[in-house]
C-alpha positions as CSV (number, residue, x, y, z in Angstrom):
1,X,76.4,217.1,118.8
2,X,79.3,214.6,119.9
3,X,81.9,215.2,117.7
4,X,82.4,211.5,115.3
5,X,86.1,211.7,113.7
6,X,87.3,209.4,111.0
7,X,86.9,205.8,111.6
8,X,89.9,204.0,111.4
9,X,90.8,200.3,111.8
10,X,93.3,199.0,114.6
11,X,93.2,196.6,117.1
12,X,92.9,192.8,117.1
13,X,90.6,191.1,114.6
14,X,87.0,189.8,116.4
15,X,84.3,187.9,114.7
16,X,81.7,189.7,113.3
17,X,78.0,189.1,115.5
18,X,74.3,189.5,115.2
19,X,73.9,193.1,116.5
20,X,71.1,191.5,118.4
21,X,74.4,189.9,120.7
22,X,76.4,193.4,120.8
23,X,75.1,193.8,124.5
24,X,75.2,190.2,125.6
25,X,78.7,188.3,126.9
26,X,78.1,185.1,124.5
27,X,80.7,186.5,121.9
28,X,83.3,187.0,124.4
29,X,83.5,183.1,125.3
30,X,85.0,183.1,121.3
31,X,87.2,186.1,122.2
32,X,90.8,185.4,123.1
33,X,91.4,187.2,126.2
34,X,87.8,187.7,126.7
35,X,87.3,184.3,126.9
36,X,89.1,183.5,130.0
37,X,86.4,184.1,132.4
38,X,82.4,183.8,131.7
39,X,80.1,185.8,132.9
40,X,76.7,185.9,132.4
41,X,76.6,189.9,133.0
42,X,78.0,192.0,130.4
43,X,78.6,193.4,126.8
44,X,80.7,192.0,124.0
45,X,84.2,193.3,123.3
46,X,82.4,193.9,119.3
47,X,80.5,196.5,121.3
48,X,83.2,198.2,122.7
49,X,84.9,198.3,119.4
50,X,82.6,199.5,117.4
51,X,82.0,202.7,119.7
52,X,85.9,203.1,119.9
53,X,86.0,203.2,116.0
54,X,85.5,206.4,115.4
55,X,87.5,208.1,118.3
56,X,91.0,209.4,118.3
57,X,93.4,206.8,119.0
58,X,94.5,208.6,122.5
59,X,91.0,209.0,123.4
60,X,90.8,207.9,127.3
61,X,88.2,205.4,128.0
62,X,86.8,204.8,131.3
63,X,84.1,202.4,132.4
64,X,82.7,202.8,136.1
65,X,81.3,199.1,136.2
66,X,84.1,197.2,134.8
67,X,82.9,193.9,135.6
68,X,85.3,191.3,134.0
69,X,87.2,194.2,132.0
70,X,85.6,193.9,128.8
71,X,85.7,197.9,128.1
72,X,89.8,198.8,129.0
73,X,91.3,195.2,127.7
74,X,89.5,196.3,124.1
75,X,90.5,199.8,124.6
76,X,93.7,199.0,125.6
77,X,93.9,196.5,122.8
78,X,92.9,199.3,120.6
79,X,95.9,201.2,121.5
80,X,93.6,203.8,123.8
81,X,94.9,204.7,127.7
82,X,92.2,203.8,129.5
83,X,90.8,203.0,133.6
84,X,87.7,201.4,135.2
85,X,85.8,201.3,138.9
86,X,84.5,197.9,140.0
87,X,83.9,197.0,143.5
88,X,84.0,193.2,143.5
89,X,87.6,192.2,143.9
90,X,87.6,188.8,142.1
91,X,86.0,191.3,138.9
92,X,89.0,193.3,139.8
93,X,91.7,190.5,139.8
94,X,90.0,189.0,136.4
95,X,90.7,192.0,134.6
96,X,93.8,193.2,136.5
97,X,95.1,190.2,135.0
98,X,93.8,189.8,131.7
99,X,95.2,193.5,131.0
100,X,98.6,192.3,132.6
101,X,98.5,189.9,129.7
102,X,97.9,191.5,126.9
103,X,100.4,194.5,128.1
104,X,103.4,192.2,128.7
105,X,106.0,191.3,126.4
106,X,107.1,188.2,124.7
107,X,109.8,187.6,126.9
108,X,107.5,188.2,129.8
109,X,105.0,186.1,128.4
110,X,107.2,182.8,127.4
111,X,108.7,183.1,131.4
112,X,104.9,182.7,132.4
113,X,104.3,179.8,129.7
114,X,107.2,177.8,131.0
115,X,106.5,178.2,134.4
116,X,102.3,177.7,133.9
117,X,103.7,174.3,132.4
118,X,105.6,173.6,134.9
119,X,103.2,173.8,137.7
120,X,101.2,171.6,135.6
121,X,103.8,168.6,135.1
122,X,104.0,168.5,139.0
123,X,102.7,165.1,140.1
124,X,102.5,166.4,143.8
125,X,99.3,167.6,145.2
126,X,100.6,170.4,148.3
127,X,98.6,170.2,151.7
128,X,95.5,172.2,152.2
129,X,95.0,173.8,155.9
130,X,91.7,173.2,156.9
131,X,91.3,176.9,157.9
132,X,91.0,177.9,154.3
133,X,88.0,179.9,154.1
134,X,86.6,177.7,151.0
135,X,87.5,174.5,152.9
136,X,85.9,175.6,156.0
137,X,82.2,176.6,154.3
138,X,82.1,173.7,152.1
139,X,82.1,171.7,155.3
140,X,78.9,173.2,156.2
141,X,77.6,174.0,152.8
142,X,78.8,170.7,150.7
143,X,79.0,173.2,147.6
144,X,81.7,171.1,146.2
145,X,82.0,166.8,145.6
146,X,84.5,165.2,148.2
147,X,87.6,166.8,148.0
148,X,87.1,169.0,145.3
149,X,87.5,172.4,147.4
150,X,90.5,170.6,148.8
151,X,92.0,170.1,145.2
152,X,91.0,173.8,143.9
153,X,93.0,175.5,146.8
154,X,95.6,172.9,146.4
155,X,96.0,174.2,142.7
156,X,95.9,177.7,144.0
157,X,98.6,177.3,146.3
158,X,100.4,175.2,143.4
159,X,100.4,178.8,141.0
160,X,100.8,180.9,144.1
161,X,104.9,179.5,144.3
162,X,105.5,180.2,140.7
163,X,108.1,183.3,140.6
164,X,106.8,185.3,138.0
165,X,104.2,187.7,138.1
166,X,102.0,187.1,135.4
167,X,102.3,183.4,136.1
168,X,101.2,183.6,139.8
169,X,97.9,185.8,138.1
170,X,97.0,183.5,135.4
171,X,97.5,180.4,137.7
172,X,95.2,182.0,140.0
173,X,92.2,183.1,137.6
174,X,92.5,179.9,135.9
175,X,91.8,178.2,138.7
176,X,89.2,180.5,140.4
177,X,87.6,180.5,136.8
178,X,87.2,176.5,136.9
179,X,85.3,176.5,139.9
180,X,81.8,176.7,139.4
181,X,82.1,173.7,136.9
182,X,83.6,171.6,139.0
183,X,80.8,172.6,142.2
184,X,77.3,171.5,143.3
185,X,76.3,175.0,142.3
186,X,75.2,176.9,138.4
187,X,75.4,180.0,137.5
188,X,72.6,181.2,134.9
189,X,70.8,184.5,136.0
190,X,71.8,183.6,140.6
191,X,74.2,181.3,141.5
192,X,72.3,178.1,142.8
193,X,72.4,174.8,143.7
194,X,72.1,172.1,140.7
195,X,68.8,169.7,140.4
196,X,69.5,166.0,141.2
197,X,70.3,165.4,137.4
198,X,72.3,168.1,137.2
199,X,74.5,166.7,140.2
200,X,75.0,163.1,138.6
201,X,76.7,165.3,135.9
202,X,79.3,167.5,137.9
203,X,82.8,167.3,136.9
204,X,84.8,165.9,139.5
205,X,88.1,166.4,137.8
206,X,89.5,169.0,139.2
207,X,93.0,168.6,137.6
208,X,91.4,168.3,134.1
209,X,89.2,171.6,134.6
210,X,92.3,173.5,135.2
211,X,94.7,172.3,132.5
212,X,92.1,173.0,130.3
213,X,92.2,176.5,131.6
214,X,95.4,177.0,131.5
215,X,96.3,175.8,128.1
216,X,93.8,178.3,126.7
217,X,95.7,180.8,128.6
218,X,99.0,179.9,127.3
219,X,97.3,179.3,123.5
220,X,95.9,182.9,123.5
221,X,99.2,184.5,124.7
222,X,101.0,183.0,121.8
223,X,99.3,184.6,119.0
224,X,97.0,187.5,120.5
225,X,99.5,191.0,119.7
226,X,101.1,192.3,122.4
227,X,98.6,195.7,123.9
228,X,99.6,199.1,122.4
229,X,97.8,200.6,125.3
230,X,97.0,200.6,128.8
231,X,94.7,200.4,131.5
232,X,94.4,201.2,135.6
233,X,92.2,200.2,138.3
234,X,90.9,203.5,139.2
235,X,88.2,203.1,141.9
236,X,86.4,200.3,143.7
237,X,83.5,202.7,143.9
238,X,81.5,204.2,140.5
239,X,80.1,206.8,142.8
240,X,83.6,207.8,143.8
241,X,86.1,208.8,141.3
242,X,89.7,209.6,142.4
243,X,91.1,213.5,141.6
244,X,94.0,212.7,139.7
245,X,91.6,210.7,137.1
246,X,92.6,212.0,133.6
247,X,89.8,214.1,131.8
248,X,87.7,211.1,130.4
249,X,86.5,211.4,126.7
250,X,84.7,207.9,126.5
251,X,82.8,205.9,128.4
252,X,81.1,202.2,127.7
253,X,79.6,201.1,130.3
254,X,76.6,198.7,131.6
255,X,75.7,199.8,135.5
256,X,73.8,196.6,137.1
257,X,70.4,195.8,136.0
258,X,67.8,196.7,138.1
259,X,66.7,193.1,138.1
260,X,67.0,191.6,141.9
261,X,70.1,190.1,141.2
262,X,72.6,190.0,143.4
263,X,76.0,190.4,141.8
264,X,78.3,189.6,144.9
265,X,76.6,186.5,146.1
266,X,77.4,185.7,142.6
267,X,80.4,185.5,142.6
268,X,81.3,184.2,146.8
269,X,82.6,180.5,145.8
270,X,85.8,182.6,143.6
271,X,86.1,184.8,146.4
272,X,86.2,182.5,148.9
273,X,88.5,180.6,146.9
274,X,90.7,183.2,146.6
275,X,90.7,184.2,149.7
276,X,88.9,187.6,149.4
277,X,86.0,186.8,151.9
278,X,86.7,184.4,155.2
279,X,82.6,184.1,155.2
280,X,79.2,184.3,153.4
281,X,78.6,186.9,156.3
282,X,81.7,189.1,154.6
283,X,78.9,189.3,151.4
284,X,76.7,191.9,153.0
285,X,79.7,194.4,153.5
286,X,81.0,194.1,150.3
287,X,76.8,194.8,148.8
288,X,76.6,197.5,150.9
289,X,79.5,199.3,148.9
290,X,77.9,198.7,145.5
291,X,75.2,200.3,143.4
292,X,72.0,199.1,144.7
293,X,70.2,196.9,142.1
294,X,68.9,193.7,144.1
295,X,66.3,192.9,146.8
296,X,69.2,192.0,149.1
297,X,70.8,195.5,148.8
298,X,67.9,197.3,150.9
299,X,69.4,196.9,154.5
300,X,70.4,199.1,157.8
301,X,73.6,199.9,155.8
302,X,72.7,201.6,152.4
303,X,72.3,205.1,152.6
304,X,69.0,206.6,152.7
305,X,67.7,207.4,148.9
306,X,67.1,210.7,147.9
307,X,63.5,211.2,146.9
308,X,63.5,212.3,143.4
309,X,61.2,213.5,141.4
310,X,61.6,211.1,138.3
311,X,61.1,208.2,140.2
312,X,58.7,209.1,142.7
313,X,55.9,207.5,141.0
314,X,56.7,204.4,139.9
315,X,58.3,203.2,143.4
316,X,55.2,204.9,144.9
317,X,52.8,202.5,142.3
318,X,55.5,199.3,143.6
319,X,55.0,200.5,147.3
320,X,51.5,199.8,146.9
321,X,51.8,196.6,144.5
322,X,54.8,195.0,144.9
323,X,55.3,191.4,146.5
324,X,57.9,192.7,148.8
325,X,57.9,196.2,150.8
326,X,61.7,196.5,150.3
327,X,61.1,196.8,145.8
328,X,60.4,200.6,145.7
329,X,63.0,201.6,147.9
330,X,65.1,199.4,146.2
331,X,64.2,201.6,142.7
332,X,64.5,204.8,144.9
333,X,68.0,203.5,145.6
334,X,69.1,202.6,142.5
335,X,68.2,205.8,140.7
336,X,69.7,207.7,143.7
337,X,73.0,205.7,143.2
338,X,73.3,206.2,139.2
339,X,72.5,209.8,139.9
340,X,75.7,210.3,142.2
341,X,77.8,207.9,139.1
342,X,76.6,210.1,136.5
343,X,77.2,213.2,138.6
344,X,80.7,212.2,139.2
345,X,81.2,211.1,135.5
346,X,80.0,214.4,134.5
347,X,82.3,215.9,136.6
348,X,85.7,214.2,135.0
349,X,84.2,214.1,131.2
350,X,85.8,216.2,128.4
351,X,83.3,218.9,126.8
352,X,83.5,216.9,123.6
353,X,83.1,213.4,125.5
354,X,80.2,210.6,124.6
355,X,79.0,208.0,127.4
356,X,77.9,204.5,125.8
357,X,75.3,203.2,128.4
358,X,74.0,199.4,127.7
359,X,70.6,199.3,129.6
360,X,67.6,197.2,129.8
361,X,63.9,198.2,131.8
362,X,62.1,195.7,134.5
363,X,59.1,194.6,135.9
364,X,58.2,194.1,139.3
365,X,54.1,192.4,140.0
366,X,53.3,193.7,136.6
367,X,54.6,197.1,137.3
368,X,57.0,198.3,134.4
369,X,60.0,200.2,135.2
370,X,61.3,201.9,132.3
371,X,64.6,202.2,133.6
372,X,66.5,203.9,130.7
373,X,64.0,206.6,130.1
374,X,64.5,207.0,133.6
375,X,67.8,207.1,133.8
376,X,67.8,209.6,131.0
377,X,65.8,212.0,133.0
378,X,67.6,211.6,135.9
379,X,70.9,212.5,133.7
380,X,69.2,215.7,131.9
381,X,68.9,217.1,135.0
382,X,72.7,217.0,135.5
383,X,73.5,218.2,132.1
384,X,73.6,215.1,130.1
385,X,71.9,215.6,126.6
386,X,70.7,211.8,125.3
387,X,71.8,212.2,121.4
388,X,70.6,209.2,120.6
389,X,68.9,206.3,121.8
390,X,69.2,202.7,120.0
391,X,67.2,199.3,120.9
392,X,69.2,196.1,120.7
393,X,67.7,193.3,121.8
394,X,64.0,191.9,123.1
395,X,63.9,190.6,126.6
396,X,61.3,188.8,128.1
397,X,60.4,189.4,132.0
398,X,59.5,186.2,134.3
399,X,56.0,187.1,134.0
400,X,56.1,186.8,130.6
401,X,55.8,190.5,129.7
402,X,58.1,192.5,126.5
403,X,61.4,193.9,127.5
404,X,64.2,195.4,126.1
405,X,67.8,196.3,126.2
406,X,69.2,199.7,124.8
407,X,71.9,201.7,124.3
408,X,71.8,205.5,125.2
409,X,74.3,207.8,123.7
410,X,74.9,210.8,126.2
411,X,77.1,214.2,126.1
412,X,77.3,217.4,127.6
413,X,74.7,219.6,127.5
């Protein structure tokens, strides 16, 4: 059995939630910290505590799809060393830099303040070279109002001069993290364009967006307690964890749904703004390097799926049904993927250690794919033992069909 020491309290205070919203984001937006960046994937940072309750304080944490950071800035928060893989680098910057904040010191953290406020007093908006990667697409793509992309890299730029640090990261994510609202575009489930009505609505001030951003920033670093712990970047790839990776005893983790989503596409108005992609063509490289959990992820440069045996009917029933050829590979790849994370986890875990996994099952023409009964099979035969295994919340599929989300509870056999 996993081993469950004394709970003890620690850590910053976080409102209480419906457990029905322990595996959904929408408590983070009330988070300080957590609330810095939304994203419409994830878990809440009351998840994370509640599994880190009744662990030993130097218990190191590890999550191989960090997303926005949610696992080590609560574990670190909680006092715990801790690391995470993610392979999108604006994910990477957003919790690179809320960690950074929560870590530093008062001193550390007034420099930023001052110089945050500073940027913002200046009446001067800085020139904008017309080769910047979101200047140039928006000329084709109009995913902006007049001059908006302009302004955004203009405030970049602005943050980018500051001396410190911390104040060059929190310039930049409060920037990248005001520009959907101030775009043509929405992010609910895909990132896509807004309706006609929608459009009338946009908010074109860009200066207004980003002090508001900002000043949450600076309010959150005044009273949230400076980290007891720490956290590391340890691999842009969940499938390939580096040798020197302390022996892990936790891990809370949600891989990538296998819902058609595409998680990079997501997020290619930050990375363009932040120079991480010169092109929408740059997207397809940086899918090919993640799990695969969307339509758009079955190409020439994924690696061929193995053919296992837990899957092999299901993709085989979607081969035959399925609205598009590329769904049961697509399933075939997934599986094979999370089979090479899990193998890879197993390898760095403690004998003693528990993995947290927040999954949900999908449909695809009707066809159900159970995907953490699934998953659990696949992990058995790698000497996980599921201890337990805990529905949290009904979903419904876009055919109208029952879903659900769970969370598994996994050790060593």
């Amino acid at each position: 059995m996993c081993s469950e020491p004394e709970v003890v309290e620690r850590g910053p205070a976080l409102e209480s939630v419906d457990p029905e919203l322990l595996g959904v984001f929408a408590p983070n937006k009330k988070a300080p910290i957590h609330r810095w960046v939304t994203f419409t994937e994830g878990f809440s940072a009351q998840l994370v505590a509640q599994e880190l309750a009744s662990v030993s304080p130097d218990a190191f944490v590890f999550d191989p799809f960090g997303g926005t950071g949610t696992t080590p800035l609560m574990a670190a928060q909680l006092g715990h060393p801790a690391a995470w893989a993610e392979v999108n680098p604006y994910l990477q910057e957003v919790a690179l830099t809320k960690i950074a904040a929560v870590c530093a010191g008062p001193i550390a953290r007034e420099a930023a303040e001052a110089e945050l406020l500073e940027a913002l007093l200046s009446g001067s908006r800085l020139e904008v070279d017309g080769d910047h990667p979101m200047v140039k697409v928006n000329a084709s793509r109009d995913f902006f109002p007049p001059g908006s992309a302009e302004h955004l890299v203009s405030w970049v730029r602005r943050f980018e001069a500051c001396e410190s640090d911390l104040a060059r990261k929190l310039g930049r994510l409060a920037v990248a993290s005001s520009t959907i609202a101030v775009s043509n575009m929405r992010r609910a489930v895909d990132l896509r364009r807004r309706t006609i009505a929608e459009l009338q609505q946009v908010n074109t001030n860009v200066d207004g967006a980003v002090r508001e951003r900002v000043m949450r920033v600076i309010d959150d670093l005044r009273v949230v307690p400076v980290a007891p712990g720490s956290a590391i970047l340890a691999s842009a790839d969940a499938r390939a964890l580096p040798s020197d990776l302390p022996q892990i005893d936790v891990v809370i983790t949600s891989p990538p749904y296998l819902n058609g989503t595409n998680y990079c596409r997501n997020t290619k108005l930050e990375l363009l703004l932040l120079k991480y992609i010169d092109s929408e063509a740059e997207l397809g490289e940086l899918r090919s390097r993640a799990v695969t959990a969307g339509i758009n992820n079955v190409s020439r440069r994924m690696r061929e799926p193995d053919d296992l045996p837990e899957v092999r009917s299901v993709a085989a029933e979607l081969d035959e049904r399925g609205y598009d050829r590329r769904i049961g590979t697509m399933v075939r790849a997934y599986f094979s993927d999370m089979k090479v994370v899990l193998s890879a986890l197993r390898a760095k875990m403690a004998s003693n250690g528990k993995l947290v996994l927040d999954i949900g099952d999908s449909r695809f023409a009707g066809i159900h794919v159970d995907t953490p009964a699934l998953l659990a099979q696949v992990a058995e035969g790698l000497g996980w033992r599921v201890e337990v295994e805990r529905t949290i919340r009904g979903r419904t599929a876009k055919d109208g069909g029952r879903l659900c989300q769970k969370l598994l509870y996994l050790c060593l056999s």
